[in-house]
C-alpha positions as a Markdown table, in Angstrom:
| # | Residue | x | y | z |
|---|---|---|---|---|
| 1 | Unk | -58.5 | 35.9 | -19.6 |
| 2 | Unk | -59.2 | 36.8 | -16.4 |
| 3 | Unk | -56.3 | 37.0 | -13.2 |
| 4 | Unk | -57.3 | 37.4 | -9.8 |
| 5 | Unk | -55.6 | 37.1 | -7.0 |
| 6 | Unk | -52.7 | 36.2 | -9.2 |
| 7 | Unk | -54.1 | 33.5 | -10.6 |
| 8 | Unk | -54.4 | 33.1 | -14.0 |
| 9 | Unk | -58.0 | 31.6 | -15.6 |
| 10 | Unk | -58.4 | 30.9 | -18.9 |
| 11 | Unk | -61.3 | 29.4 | -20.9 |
| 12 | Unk | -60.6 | 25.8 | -22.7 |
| 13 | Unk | -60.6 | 26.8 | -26.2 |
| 14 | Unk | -58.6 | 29.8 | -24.9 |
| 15 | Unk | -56.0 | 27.7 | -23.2 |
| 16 | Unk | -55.5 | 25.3 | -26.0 |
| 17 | Unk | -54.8 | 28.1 | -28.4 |
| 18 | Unk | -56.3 | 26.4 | -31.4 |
| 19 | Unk | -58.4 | 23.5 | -32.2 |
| 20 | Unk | -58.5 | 19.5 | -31.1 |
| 21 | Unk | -59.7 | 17.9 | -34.7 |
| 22 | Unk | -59.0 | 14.4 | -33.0 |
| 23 | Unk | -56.7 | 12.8 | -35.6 |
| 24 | Unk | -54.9 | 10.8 | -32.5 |
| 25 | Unk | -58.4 | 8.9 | -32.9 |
| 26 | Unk | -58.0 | 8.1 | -36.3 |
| 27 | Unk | -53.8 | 7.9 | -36.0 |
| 28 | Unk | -54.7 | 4.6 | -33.6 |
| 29 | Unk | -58.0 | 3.6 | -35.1 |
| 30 | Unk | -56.2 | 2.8 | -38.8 |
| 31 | Unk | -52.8 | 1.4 | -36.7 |
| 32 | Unk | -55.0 | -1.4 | -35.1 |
| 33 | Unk | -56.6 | -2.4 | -38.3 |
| 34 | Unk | -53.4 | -2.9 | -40.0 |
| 35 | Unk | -51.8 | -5.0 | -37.1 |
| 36 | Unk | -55.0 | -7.2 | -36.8 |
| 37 | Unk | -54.8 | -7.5 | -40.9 |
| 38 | Unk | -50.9 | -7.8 | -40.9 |
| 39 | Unk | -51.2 | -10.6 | -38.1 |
| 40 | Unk | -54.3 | -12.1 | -39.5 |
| 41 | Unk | -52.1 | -13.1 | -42.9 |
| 42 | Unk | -49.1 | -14.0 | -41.0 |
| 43 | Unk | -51.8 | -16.5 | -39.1 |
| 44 | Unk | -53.7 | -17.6 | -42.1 |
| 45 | Unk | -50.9 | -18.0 | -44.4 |
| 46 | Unk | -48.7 | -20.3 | -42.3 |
| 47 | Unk | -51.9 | -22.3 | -41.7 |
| 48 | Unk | -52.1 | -22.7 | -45.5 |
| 49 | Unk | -48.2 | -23.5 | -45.7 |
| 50 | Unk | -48.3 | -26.1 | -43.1 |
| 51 | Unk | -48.4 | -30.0 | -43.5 |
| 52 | Unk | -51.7 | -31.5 | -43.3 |
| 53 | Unk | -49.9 | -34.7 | -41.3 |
| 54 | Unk | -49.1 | -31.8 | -38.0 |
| 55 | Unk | -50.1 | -31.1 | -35.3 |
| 56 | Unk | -52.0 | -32.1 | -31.7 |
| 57 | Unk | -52.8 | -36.1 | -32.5 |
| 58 | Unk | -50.4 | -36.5 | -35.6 |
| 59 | Unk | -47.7 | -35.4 | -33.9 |
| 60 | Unk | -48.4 | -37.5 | -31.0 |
| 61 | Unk | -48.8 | -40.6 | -33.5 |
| 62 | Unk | -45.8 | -40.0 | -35.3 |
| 63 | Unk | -43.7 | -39.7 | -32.0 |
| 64 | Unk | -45.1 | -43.2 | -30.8 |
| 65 | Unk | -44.4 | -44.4 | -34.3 |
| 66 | Unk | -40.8 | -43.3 | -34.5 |
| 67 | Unk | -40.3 | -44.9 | -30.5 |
| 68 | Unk | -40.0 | -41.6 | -29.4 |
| 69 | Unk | -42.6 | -41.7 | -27.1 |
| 70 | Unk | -44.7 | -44.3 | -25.2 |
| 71 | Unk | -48.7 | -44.3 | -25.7 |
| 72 | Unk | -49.1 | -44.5 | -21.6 |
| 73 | Unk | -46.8 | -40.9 | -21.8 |
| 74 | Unk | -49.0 | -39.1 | -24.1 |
| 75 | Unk | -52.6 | -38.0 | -23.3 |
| 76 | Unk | -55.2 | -39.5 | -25.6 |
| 77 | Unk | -53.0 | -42.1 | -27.0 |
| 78 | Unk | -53.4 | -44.4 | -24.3 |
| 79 | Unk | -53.0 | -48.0 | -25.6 |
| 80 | Unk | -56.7 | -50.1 | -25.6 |
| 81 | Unk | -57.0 | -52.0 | -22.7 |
| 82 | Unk | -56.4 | -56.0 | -23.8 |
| 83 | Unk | -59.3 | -58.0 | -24.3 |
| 84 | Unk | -60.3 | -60.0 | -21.2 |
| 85 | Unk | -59.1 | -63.5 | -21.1 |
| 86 | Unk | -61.6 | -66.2 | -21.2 |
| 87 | Unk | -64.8 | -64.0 | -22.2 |
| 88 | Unk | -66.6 | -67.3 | -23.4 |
| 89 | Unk | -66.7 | -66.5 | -27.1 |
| 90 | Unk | -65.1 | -69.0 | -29.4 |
């Protein structure tokens, strides 16, 4: 320790009064691999649980279906266009 001017200066390890083993590191390290695992199974097994008739297009479908919804009011489900009249083919 060393005080001039009445300032006191100390060396790092001197300062800290002990050691820094870094277990914070590890403390967060192991935290985030058990929320990406915990969240991961949440995820994966509501995937597995779920219908195989839901979701994006099916649900779409099934709300046209039920007269829920028109085809012209949901993207990708637009209607074909009708055939044009007269097109010479018998």
């Amino acid at each position: 320790m060393d005080s001039r001017d009445e300032k006191v200066h100390l060396e790092k390890e001197e300062a800290r009064a002990g050691s820094t083993p870094g277990v914070v590191r590890y403390v967060l390290l192991i935290s985030l691999v058990l929320a990406i695992a915990a969240l991961s199974l949440i995820w994966i097994v509501g995937a597995v649980k779920a219908p195989g008739d839901t979701g994006g297009v099916n649900d779409t479908r099934q709300a046209v279906e039920q007269g829920d919804a028109t085809p012209q009011e949901q993207p990708g489900m637009q209607s074909p266009a009708p055939p044009p009249a007269g097109n010479g083919s018998s």
